[in-house]
C-alpha positions as a Markdown table, in Angstrom:
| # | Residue | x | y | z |
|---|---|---|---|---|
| 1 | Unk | 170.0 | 139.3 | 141.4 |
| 2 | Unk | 170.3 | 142.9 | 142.4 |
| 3 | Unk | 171.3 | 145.5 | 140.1 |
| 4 | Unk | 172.1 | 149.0 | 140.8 |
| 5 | Unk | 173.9 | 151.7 | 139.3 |
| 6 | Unk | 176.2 | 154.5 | 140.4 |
| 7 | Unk | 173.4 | 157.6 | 139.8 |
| 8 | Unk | 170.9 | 155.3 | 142.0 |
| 9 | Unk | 173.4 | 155.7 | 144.9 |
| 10 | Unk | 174.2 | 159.1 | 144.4 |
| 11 | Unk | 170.5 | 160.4 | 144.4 |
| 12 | Unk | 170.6 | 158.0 | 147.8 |
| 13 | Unk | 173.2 | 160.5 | 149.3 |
| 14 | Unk | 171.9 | 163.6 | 147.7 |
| 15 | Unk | 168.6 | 163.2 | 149.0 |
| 16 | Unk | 170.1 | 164.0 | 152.5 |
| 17 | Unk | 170.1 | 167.6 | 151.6 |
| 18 | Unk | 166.3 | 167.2 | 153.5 |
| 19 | Unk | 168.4 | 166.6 | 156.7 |
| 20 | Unk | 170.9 | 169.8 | 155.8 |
| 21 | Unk | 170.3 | 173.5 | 157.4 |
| 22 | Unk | 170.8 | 175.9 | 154.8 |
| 23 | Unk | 170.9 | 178.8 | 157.1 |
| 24 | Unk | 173.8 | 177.4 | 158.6 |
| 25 | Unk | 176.0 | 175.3 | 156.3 |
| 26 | Unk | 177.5 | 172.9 | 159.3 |
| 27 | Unk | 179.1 | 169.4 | 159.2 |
| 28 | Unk | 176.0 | 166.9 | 160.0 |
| 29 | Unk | 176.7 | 162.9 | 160.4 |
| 30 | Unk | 172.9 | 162.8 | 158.7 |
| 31 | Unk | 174.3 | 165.1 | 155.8 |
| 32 | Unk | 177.9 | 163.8 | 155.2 |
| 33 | Unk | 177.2 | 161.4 | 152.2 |
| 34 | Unk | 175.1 | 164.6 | 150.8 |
| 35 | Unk | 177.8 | 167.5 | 151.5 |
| 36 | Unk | 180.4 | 165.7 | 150.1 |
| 37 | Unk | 178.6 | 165.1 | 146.5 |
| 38 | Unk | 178.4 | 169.2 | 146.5 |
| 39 | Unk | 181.6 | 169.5 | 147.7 |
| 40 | Unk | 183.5 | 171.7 | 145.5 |
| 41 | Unk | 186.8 | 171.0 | 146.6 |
| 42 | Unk | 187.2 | 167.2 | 145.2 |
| 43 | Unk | 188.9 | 166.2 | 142.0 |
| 44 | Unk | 189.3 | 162.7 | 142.3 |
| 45 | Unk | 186.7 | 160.4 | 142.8 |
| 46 | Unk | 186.8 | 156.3 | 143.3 |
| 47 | Unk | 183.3 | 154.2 | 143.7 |
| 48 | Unk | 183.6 | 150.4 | 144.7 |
| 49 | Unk | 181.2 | 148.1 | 145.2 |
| 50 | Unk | 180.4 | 144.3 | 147.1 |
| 51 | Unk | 177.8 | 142.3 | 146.9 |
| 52 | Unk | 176.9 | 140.0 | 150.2 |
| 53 | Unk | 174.3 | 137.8 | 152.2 |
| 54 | Unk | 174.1 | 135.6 | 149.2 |
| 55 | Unk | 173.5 | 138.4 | 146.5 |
| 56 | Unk | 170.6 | 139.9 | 148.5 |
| 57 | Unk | 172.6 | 143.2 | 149.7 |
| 58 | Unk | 174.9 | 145.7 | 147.6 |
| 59 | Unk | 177.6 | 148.3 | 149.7 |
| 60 | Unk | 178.5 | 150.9 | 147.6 |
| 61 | Unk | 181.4 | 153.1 | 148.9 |
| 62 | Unk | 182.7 | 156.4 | 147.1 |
| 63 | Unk | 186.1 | 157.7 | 147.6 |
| 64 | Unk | 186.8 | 161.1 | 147.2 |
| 65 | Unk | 190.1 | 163.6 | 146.8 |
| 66 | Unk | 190.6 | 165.5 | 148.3 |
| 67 | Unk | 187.8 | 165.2 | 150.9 |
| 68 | Unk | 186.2 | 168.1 | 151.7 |
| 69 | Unk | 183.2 | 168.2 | 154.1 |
| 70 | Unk | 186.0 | 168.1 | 157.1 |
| 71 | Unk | 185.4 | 169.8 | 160.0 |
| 72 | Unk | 188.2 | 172.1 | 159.3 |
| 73 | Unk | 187.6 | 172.6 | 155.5 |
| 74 | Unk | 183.6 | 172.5 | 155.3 |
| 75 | Unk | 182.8 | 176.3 | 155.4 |
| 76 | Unk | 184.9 | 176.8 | 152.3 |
| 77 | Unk | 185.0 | 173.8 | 150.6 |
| 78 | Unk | 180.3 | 173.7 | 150.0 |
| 79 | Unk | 178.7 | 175.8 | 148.2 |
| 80 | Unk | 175.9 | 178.0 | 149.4 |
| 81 | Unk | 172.9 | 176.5 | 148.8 |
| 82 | Unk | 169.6 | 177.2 | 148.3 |
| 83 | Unk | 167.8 | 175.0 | 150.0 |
């Protein structure tokens, strides 16, 4: 049986910030699970889960409101980071 918890997944998208340029603070596809877990813009946020292939793989999905590493938003919706 597999077990994992939420904090297990969200390390597994924060540790994309390896992938993100600091210097200049741009929408990546590598970075986009990363960028939204600093975004400061969201208030809301939904996690789901599913379990397939006979119990031997977990999807974890995170919904979050409002979204804010858009294209049009991401400049003022992330934080500076030090990186």
């Amino acid at each position: 049986m597999i077990i994992i918890i939420g904090s297990q997944a969200t390390h597994a998208w924060y540790d994309e910030i390896k992938y993100y340029n600091c210097n200049q603070s741009t929408f990546s596809t590598k970075t986009g699970q990363f960028t939204q877990v600093v975004c400061k813009n969201s208030q809301r946020l939904g996690f789901g889960f599913a379990i397939g292939n006979g119990g031997r793989s977990v999807f974890i999905v995170a919904q979050y409101a409002p979204p804010g590493n858009v294209q049009d938003a991401f400049r003022s919706n992330i934080f500076p980071l030090n990186c």
